[in-house]
C-alpha positions as CSV (number, residue, x, y, z in Angstrom):
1,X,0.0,0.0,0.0
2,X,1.5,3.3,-0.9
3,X,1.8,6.1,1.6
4,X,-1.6,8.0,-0.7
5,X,-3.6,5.0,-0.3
6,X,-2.4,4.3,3.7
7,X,-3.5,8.4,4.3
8,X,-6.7,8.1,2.5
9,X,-7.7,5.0,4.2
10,X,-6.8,6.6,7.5
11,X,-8.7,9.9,6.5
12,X,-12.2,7.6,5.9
13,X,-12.2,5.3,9.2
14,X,-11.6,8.6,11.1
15,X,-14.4,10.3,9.1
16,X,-16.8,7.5,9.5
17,X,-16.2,8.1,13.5
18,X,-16.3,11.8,12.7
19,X,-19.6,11.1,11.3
20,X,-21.3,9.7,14.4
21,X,-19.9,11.9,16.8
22,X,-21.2,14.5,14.8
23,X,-24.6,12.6,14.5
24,X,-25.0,12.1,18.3
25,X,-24.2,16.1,18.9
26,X,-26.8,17.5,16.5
27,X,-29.5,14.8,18.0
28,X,-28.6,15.9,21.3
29,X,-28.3,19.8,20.3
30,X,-31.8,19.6,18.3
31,X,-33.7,17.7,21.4
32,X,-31.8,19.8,24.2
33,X,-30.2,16.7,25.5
34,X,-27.2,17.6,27.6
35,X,-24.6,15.3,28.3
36,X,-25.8,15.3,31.4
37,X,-29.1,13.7,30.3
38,X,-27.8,11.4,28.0
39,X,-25.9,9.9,31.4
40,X,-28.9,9.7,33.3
41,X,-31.0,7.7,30.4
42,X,-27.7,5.7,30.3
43,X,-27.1,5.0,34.0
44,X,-23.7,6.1,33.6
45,X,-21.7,9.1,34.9
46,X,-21.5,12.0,32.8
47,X,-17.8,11.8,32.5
48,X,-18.1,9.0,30.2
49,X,-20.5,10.5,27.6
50,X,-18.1,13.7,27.8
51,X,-14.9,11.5,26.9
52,X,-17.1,9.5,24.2
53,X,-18.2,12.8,22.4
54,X,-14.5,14.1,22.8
55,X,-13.3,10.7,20.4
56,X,-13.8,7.9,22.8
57,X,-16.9,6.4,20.5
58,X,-14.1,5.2,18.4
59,X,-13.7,2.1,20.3
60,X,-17.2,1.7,21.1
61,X,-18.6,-1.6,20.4
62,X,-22.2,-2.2,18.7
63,X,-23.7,-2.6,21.7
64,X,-23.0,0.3,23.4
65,X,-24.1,2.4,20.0
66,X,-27.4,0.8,20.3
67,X,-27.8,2.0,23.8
68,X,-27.1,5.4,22.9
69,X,-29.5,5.3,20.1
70,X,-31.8,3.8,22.3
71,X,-31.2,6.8,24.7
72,X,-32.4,9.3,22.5
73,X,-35.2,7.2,20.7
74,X,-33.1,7.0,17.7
75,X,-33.1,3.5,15.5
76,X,-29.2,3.1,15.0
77,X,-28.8,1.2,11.8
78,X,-25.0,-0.7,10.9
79,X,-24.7,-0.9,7.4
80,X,-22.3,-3.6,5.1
81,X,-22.2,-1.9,1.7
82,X,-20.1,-3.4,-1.0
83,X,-17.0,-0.7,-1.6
84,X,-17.6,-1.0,-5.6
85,X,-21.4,-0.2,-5.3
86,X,-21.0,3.8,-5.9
87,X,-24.1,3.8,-6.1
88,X,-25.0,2.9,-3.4
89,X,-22.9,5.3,-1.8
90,X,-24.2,8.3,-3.2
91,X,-28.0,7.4,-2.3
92,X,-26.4,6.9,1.6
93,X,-25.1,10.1,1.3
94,X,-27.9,11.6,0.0
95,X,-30.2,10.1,2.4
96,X,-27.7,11.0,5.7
97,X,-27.9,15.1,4.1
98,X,-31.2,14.8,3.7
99,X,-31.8,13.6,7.5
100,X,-29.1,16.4,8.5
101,X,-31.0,19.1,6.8
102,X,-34.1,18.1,7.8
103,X,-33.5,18.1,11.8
104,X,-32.1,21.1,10.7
């Protein structure tokens, strides 16, 4: 793999995680959840939904994701979409926008 390839690679796993952090903070922002809140509906202590929107999601594990989602009456929805179906791709994309712009 050349050093190109190795970057870009990095750049989309950290985007993907980018992506839900960002997705968990406009939910939250849009239904005036505050971390605090979110802990409570967890049953954990704030300090761990602070590090997990600072980048700690990045190691979180399905199950934890679903009891955020769950948290905020959200359906969380993991995906396997084949890497050569563009478009499929571009109709995620469009759908995730569309959802952004919307809550908006």
């Amino acid at each position: 793999m050349t050093e190109n390839e190795n970057f870009k690679k990095k750049f989309e796993e950290r985007k993907r995680i980018f992506e839900i952090e960002y997705q968990l903070a406009h939910i939250m922002e849009q239904y005036g959840i505050s971390q605090k809140e979110l802990a409570e509906r967890l049953e954990i202590d704030k300090s761990v939904v602070s590090k997990d929107m600072a980048g700690a999601l990045k190691k979180a594990g399905m199950k934890k994701l679903q009891a955020i989602a769950e948290a905020l009456d959200c359906d969380f929805v993991p995906l396997f979409i084949p890497k050569e179906d563009k478009k499929m791709h571009k109709q995620l994309e469009g759908i995730l926008a569309g959802q952004v712009e919307k809550r908006a």
